[in-house]
Short mmCIF file of the C-alpha atoms (twelve columns), coordinates in Angstrom:
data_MODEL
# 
_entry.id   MODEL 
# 
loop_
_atom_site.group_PDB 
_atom_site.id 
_atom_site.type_symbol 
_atom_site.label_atom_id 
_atom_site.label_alt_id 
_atom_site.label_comp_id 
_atom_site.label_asym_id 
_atom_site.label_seq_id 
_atom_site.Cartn_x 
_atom_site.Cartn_y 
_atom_site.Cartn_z 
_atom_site.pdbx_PDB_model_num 
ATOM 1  C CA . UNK A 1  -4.412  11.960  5.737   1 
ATOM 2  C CA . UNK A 2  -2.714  9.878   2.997   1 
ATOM 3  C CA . UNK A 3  -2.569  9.886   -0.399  1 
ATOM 4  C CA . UNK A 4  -0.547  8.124   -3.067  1 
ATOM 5  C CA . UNK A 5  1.699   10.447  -5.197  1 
ATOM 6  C CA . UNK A 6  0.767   10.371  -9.175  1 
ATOM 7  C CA . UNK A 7  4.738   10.997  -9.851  1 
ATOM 8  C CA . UNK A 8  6.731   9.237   -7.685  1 
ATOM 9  C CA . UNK A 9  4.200   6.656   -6.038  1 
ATOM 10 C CA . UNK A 10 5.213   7.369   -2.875  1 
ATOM 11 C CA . UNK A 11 2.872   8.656   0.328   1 
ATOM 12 C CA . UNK A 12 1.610   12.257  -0.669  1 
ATOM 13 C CA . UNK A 13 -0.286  13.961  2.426   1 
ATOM 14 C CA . UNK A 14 -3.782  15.589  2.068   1 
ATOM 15 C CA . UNK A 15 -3.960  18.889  4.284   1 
ATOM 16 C CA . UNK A 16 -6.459  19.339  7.241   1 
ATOM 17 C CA . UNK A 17 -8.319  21.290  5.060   1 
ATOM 18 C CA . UNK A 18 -8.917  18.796  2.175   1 
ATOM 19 C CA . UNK A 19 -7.536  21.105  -0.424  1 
ATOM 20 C CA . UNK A 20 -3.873  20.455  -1.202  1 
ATOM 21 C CA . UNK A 21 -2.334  17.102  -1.724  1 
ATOM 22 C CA . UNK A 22 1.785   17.667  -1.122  1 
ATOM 23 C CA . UNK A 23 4.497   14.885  -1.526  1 
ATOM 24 C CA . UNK A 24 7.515   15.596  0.679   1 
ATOM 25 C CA . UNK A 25 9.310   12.750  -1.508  1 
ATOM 26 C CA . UNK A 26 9.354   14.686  -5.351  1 
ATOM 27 C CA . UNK A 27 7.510   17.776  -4.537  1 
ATOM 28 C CA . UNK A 28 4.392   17.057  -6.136  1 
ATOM 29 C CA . UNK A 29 2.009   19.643  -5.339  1 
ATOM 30 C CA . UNK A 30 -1.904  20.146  -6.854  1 
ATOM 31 C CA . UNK A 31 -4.858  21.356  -5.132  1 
ATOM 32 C CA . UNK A 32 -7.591  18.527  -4.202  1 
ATOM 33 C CA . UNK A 33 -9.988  18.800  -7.104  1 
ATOM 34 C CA . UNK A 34 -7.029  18.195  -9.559  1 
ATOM 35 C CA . UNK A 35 -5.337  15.641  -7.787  1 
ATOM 36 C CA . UNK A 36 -8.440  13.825  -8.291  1 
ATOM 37 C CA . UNK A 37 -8.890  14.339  -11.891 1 
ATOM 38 C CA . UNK A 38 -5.560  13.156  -12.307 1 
ATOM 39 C CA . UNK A 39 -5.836  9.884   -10.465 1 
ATOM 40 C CA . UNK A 40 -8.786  9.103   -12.086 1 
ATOM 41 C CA . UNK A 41 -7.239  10.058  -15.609 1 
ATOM 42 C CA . UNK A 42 -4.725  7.368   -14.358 1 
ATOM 43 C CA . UNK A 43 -6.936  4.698   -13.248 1 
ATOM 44 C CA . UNK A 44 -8.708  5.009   -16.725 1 
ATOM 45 C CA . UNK A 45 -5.666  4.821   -18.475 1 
ATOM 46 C CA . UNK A 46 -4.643  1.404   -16.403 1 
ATOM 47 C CA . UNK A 47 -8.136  0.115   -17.255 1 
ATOM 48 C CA . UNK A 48 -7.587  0.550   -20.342 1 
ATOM 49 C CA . UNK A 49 -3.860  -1.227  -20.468 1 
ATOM 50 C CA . UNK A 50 -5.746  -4.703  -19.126 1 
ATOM 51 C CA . UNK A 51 -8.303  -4.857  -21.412 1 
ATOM 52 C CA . UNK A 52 -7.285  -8.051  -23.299 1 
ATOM 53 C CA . UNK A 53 -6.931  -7.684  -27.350 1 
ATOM 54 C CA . UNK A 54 -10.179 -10.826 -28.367 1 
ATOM 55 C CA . UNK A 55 -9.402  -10.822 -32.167 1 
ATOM 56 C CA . UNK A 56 -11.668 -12.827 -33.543 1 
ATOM 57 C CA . UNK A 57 -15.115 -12.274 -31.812 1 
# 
């Protein structure tokens, strides 16, 4: 299965096992638990980039 690389952005592949999430492009390597905290840490992060500065209200 695919996944999308935190590092370089590229296509990262998820084992058969759904424990190891490996990018043949930078080397990017975490186990499946952790890859997920640290998409999530970056999705929060973009969330928070968007959020429009409403001075005034």
């Amino acid at each position: 299965m695919d996944a999308k690389c935190p590092e370089c952005e590229g296509v990262a592949v998820l084992d058969d096992d759904v424990t190891v999430v490996r990018c043949p492009h930078c080397g990017f390597e975490k186990g499946y638990e952790e890859y997920l905290e640290i998409m999530k840490d970056l999705a929060v992060n973009m969330a928070t980039d968007y959020i429009p500065d409403r001075s005034g209200l």
